[in-house]
N, C-alpha and C positions, 0 to 999 in steps of 0.2 A: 373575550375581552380581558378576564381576567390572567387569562395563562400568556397573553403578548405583552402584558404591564409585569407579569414576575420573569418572564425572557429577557424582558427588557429592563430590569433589575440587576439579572444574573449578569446580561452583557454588560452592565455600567460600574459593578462590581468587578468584574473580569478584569475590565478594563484600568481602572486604577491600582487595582493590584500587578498587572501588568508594567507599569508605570512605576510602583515604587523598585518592581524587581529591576526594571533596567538601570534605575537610578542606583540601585545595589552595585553593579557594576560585577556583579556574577559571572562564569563560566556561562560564555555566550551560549554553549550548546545547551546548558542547563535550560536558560533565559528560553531561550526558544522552543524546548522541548513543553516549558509550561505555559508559552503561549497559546501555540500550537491544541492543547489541551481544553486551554479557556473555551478559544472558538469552537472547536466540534463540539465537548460535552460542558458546557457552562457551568448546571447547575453540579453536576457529579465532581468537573474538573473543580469547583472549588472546596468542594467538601475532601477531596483529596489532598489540595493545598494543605485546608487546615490542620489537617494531622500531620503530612509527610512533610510541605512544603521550606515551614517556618527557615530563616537562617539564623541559628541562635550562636555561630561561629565568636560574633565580637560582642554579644552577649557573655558568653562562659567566659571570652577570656579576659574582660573587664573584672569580671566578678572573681575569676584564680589570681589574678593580679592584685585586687586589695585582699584575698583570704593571704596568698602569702605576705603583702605587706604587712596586716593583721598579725600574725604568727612571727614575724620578723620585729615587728615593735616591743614585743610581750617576752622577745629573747626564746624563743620556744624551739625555734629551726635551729639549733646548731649543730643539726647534723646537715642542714642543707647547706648552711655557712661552708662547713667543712667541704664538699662536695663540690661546692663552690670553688672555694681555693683549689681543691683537686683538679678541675678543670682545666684554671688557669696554668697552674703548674703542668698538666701533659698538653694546654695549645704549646706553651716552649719547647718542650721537649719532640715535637711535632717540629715546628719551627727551627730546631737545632740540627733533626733528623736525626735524634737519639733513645726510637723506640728499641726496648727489648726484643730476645728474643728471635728468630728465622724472619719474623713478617717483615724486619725493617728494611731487608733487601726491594721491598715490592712497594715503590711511592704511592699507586692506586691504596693499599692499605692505609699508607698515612692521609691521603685524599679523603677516605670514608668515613674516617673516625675522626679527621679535624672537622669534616660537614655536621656528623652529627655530635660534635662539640659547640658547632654555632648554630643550630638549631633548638638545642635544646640543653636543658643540665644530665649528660649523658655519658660519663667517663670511662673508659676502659680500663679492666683489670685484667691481670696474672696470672693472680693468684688462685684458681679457679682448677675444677676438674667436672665436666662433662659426661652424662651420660644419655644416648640415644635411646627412644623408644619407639618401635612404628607400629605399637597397637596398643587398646586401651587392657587387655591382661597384663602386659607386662608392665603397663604405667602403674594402674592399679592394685597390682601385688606388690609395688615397693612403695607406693602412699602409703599402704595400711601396713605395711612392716615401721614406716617411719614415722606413722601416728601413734604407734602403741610405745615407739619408743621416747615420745614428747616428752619434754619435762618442765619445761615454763608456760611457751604457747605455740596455738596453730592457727595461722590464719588463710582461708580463702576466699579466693574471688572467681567465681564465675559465671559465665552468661547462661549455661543452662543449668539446671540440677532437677534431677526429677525422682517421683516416689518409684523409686526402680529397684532392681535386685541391689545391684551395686550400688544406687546411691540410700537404700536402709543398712546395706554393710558398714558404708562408711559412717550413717550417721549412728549406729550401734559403736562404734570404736570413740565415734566424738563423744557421746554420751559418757563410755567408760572413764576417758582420760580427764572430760570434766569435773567427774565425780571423784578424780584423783587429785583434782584443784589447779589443774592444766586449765588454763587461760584461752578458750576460743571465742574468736569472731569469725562472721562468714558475712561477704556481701555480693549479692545474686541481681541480678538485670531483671527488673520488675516485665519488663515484654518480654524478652528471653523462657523466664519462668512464668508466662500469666496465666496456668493451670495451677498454681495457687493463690490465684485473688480467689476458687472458689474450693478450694479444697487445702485449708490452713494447718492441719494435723501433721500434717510429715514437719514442719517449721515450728508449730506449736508446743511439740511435743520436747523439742531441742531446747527449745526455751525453756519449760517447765525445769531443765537439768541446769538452767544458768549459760547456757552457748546466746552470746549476743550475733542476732542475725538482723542487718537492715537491706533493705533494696537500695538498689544506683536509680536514678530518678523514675521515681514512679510513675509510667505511663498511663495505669488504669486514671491517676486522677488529673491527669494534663493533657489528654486528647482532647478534650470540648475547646481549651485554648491553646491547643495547634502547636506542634513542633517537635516536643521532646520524645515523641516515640519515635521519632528518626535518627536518634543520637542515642547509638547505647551503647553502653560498656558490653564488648565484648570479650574484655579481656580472662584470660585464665592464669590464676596465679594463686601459688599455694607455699609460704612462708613457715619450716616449723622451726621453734625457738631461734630466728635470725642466723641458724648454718645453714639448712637444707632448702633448694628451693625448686620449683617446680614451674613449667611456661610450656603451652603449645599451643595444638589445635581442638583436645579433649575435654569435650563437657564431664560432667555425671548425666549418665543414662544407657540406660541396655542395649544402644543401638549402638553404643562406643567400645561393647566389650561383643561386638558379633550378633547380641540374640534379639536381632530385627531380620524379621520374615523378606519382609523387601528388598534389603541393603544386604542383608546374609553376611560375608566378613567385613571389618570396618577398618580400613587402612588409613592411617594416622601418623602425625610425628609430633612427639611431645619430648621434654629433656626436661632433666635432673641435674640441678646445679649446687655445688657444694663448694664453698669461697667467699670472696670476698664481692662478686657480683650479686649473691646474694641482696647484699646491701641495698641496690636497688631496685630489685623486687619485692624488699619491705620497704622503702621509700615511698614506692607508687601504691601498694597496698593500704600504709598510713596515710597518705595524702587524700585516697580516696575513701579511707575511713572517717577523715578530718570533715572531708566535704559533704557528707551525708550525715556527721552527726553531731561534727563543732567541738568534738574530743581529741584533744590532743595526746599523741602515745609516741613521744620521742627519748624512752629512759635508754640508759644505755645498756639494758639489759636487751633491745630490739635490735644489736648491734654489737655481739660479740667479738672479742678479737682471735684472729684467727693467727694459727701455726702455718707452714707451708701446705697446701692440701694440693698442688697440681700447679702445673703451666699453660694452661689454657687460657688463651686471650680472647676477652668476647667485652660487649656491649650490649647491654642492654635497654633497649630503646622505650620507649611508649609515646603515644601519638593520642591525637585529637584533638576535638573544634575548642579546646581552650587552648591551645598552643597556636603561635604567630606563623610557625613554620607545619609544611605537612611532610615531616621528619624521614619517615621509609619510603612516601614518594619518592619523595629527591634522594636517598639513599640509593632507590631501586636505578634510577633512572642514569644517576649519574656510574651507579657499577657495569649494568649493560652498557654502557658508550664506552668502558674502558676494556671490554671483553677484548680475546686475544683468541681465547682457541676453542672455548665451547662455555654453555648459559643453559642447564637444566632448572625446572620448572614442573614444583606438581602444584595445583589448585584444584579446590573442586568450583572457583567459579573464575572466569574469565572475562571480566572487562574493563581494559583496561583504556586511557583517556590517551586523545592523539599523542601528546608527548613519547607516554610508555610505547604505544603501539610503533611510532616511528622510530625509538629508538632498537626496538625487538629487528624491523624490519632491514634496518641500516646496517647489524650486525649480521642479520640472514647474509645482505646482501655482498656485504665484506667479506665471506667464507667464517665466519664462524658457527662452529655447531649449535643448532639452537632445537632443541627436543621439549616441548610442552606433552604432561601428562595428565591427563583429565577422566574424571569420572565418566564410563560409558551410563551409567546409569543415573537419573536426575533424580534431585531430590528438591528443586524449585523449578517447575517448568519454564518460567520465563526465561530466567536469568542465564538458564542453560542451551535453550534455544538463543537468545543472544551472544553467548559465547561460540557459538558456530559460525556468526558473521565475521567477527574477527579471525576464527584460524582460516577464512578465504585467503585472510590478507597475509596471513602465517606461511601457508604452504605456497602461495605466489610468489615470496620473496625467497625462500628455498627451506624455510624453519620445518619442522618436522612435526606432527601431532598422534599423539599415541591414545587411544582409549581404554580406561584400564578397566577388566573385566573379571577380574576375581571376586569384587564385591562393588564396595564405596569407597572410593578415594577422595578423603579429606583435607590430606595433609595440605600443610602452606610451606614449602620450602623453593627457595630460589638459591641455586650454586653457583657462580662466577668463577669460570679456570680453576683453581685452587686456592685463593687468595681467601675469597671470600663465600660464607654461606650464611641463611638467615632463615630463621625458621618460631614462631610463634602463634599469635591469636589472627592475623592481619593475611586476608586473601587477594588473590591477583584482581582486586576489582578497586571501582571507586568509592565505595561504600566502606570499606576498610581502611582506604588515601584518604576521603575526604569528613567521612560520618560519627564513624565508630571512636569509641576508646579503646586502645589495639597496645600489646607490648610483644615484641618480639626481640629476640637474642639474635644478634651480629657477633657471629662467631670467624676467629680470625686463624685459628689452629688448624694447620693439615692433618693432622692425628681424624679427628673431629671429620674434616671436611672429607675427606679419603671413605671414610665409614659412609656418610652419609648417597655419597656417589656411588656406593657398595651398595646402600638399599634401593638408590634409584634404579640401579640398572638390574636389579630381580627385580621390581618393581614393571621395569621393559617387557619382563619376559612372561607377565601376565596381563601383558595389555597387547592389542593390533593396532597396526598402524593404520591412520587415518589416509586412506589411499585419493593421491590429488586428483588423477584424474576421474576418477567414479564419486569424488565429492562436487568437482565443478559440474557433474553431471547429473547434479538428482535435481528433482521436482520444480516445476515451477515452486510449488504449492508451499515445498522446504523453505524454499528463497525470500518467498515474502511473509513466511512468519517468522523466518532470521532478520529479516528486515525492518519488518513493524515494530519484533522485540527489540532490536536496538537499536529503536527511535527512541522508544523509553526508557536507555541502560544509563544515559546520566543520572536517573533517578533510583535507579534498584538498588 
C-alpha cells in the first residue's frame, strides 16, 4: 500500500512538472526527452531533474541585466560604454562596407561579425597577432615564460585545474610572482574542480601567499535545489597584465600535457593573443570576477594602450544562459549555410541540434567538402556513443568522418573555406550552444586560417577514416545504444 501511494506521489509530481516544462515553451525535443523520463523512472527521473533539469536561462539573464544596470548607474563600466560606442561605430562601418584589410572582399565576413555584433557586445579588432598551439607543452611553456615575466597582474579562469605536475609548476610561478607583488586572481568551476571540495591544500596553500581564488557557482552547495550544476563556466582564459592573453580547449592537468596512461598524447588547440582583443578577454574575465564576488576591477591600468603589434582580425566571443542570444550557435550555423568549397571540424564531442545537423547535411549535399574529426578513443561513454548516431546522417549525406588515433582529440575548431575559423572553450554539442559559459576566438586572418588547416590535415593523417559502408553494417546491438544514447543527447 505504501510503495502504490509514493508511485502515485512520484507520478503526480511528474506530472506537474511536466506541465510547467511545456508551459516553459522549451526545445520540444528537450520537453519530451524529460517526459519521456518521468514516465519510465519516476522517482529516479525526478531526482535527475533536480540537479540537471532546472532552466535558470532567464534567471541569470534578469539577474546580468540589473548587475550591469548596477555598474552602469555607479559610472563603473566605462570601459563597457566605450565598447559600446565601438560597436556602434564598426555596425556602420559594416553597413558602409568599409572593413579593413583582405576580408572586406568576402560579405560572409561582414555577415558574421555583424551577427555577432547583434547578439552580443562583441567587437572586432586589428590590431592583434596570433599564435597557434596544438598541444598542452607548447601552450604551457609559454604561460610560464609569460608569468615569470608579469609585472602588474595575472589572471585565470578555468574549468578544470588540478593538483598535477603542471598545475604545482604553475602554481609554484604564481606563488613567486605574488611574492613579487604581482596581482593574482584565479576563478575555477566549482564541478569542474570538485576534487577540491575535499582536498583544499593545493587552493589553500595559494592563498596563504595572498593569490585571491573563488569558484563560478558553487555546485557542491546548489544541488539539493536543483539547476546550477548544469550551467558551468567552461571557459579557459588567462589575461597577464591586460597585453597577453590566452583561450582554447586546455585545462590544467597531466592529461593536457600527454602523461595519462589511457589518453597517452593529448591533441588540443589553444592560442596566444597579444592586442588589442586582448581587451576582451579581460572584459569577460572582470565581469565574471564582478559576478562572483561584487568587486569591481575596471582601472585603466586592465587596459593598456597598445602600439601596432600585428594585423590579425578576430573576435572574441563568449556565450551563455545569461545572454538573450546563443551567440556561436548562430555563428556556427549561419557560416556553414554560407560554405563554398569545404567545412573542417575537430570535436571530441558531437552533438549537434537539428538546425546544425541539417545545415552540415545541406552542404554535404551541395558538394561541399565536409571532413569531421573525432576522438577514436572516449573519454564519456554516453556522449560518445551518441555521437555515432549522427555521423550516420554525416556519411549518408556524403560528409566524411575521420577517427583520430594517435591519442585524445580535444580540440574545438571549425574552419569555413578561408574566410573564417573559430576555435576556443565551446564543443560541437548542445551543452557548449545552450548550457555552458564558453569563449571562443572568431578568427578572420588567412595567415592564421592557412596554419590552422596545416594542422588539420597532419591531423588526417593520424586518424582512419570512418568507412560507410562497414559503419551501416555493424551490430544490431551498436545501433540501439547509439540510439538510446541520443535519446538523451538534448540533455548531455
Amino acid at each position: 500500500m505504501f510503495l502504490k501511494f509514493t508511485l502515485f506521489i512520484l507520478y503526480i509530481l511528474s506530472i506537474v512538472i511536466s506541465i510547467r516544462l511545456i508551459l516553459e515553451n522549451r526545445d520540444p525535443a528537450k520537453t519530451l526527452v524529460w517526459i519521456l523520463i518521468f514516465m519510465l523512472f519516476p522517482g529516479f527521473g525526478l531526482i535527475i531533474y533536480t540537479v540537471l533539469g532546472r532552466n535558470i536561462r532567464r534567471l541569470k539573464i534578469k539577474k546580468t541585466y540589473r548587475l550591469a544596470d548596477d555598474m552602469k548607474k555607479e559610472k563603473l563600466l566605462y570601459n563597457l560604454d566605450e565598447i559600446q560606442e565601438l560597436v556602434k561605430y564598426e555596425k556602420e562601418i559594416i553597413y558602409n562596407d568599409k572593413l579593413p584589410n583582405e576580408q572586406k572582399k568576402d560579405y560572409r565576413v561582414l555577415k558574421i561579425i555583424n551577427l555577432l555584433l547583434n547578439t552580443g557586445i562583441f567587437p572586432f579588432t586589428v590590431n592583434n597577432k596570433v599564435e597557434v598551439f596544438v598541444d598542452g607543452n607548447e601552450k604551457f611553456l609559454n604561460l610560464i615564460k609569460d608569468i615569470k615575466n608579469a609585472k602588474d597582474h595575472i589572471h585565470l579562469e578555468y574549468f578544470i585545474i588540478k593538483d598535477s605536475e603542471i598545475g604545482r609548476k604553475i602554481k609554484s610561478e604564481l606563488i613567486k610572482k605574488s611574492q613579487e607583488g604581482v596581482r593574482i586572481r584565479v576563478i575555477y568551476d566549482d564541478v569542474g574542480c570538485w576534487r577540491f571540495w575535499f582536498h583544499r591544500k593545493f587552493f589553500d596553500e595559494m592563498r596563504g601567499y595572498g593569490i585571491e581564488i573563488r569558484p563560478y557557482l558553487k555546485g557542491k552547495i546548489t544541488i539539493p535545489i536543483g539547476g546550477q550544476l548544469n550551467y558551468r563556466n567552461h571557459r579557459k582564459i588567462v589575461v597577464i597584465d591586460g597585453k597577453i592573453g590566452y583561450t582554447g580547449g586546455i585545462n590544467i592537468g597531466d592529461e593536457y600535457i600527454g602523461k595519462n596512461k589511457k589518453f597517452g598524447y593529448w591533441r588540443d588547440t589553444h592560442i596566444k593573443v597579444e592586442g588589442t582583443s586582448v581587451y576582451m578577454l579581460q572584459m569577460i574575465f572582470l565581469t565574471d570576477w564582478y559576478y562572483n564576488t561584487k568587486e569591481v576591477l575596471l582601472e585603466e591600468r586592465f587596459f593598456p594602450k597598445f602600439k601596432n603589434i600585428g594585423n590579425s582580425m578576430l573576435q572574441i566571443v563568449a556565450s551563455g544562459p545569461d545572454s538573450d542570444w546563443e551567440s556561436m550557435h548562430y555563428a556556427y550555423f549561419y557560416a556553414i549555410c554560407q560554405a563554398k568549397k569545404s567545412i573542417y571540424i575537430e570535436t571530441p564531442y558531437f552533438i549537434p541540434d537539428e538546425s546544425l545537423l541539417k545545415a552540415l547535411k545541406c552542404a554535404a549535399l551541395s558538394g561541399v567538402e565536409l571532413k569531421i574529426l573525432f576522438p577514436k578513443i572516449a573519454d564519456h561513454k554516453i556522449v560518445n556513443t551518441a555521437s555515432y548516431s549522427y555521423f550516420d546522417d554525416i556519411l549518408k549525406s556524403g560528409g566524411e568522418v575521420y577517427l583520430y588515433n594517435k591519442g585524445f582529440l580535444h580540440s574545438k575548431l571549425i574552419i569555413i573555406d578561408d574566410f573564417m575559423a573559430s576555435t576556443g572553450s565551446a564543443n560541437m554539442d548542445l551543452r557548449s550552444f545552450k548550457l555552458n559559459f564558453e569563449v571562443n576566438a572568431f578568427i578572420y586572418d588567412k595567415t592564421v586560417i592557412n596554419e590552422m588547416k596545416k594542422d588539420f590535415f597532419e591531423d588526417l593523417q593520424n586518424s582512419e577514416i570512418l568507412d560507410k559502408e562497414l559503419f551501416e553494417n555493424r551490430s544490431m546491438i551498436h545501433k540501439m545504444k547509439e540510439s538510446i544514447s541520443r535519446l538523451f543527447s538534448p540533455i548531455l
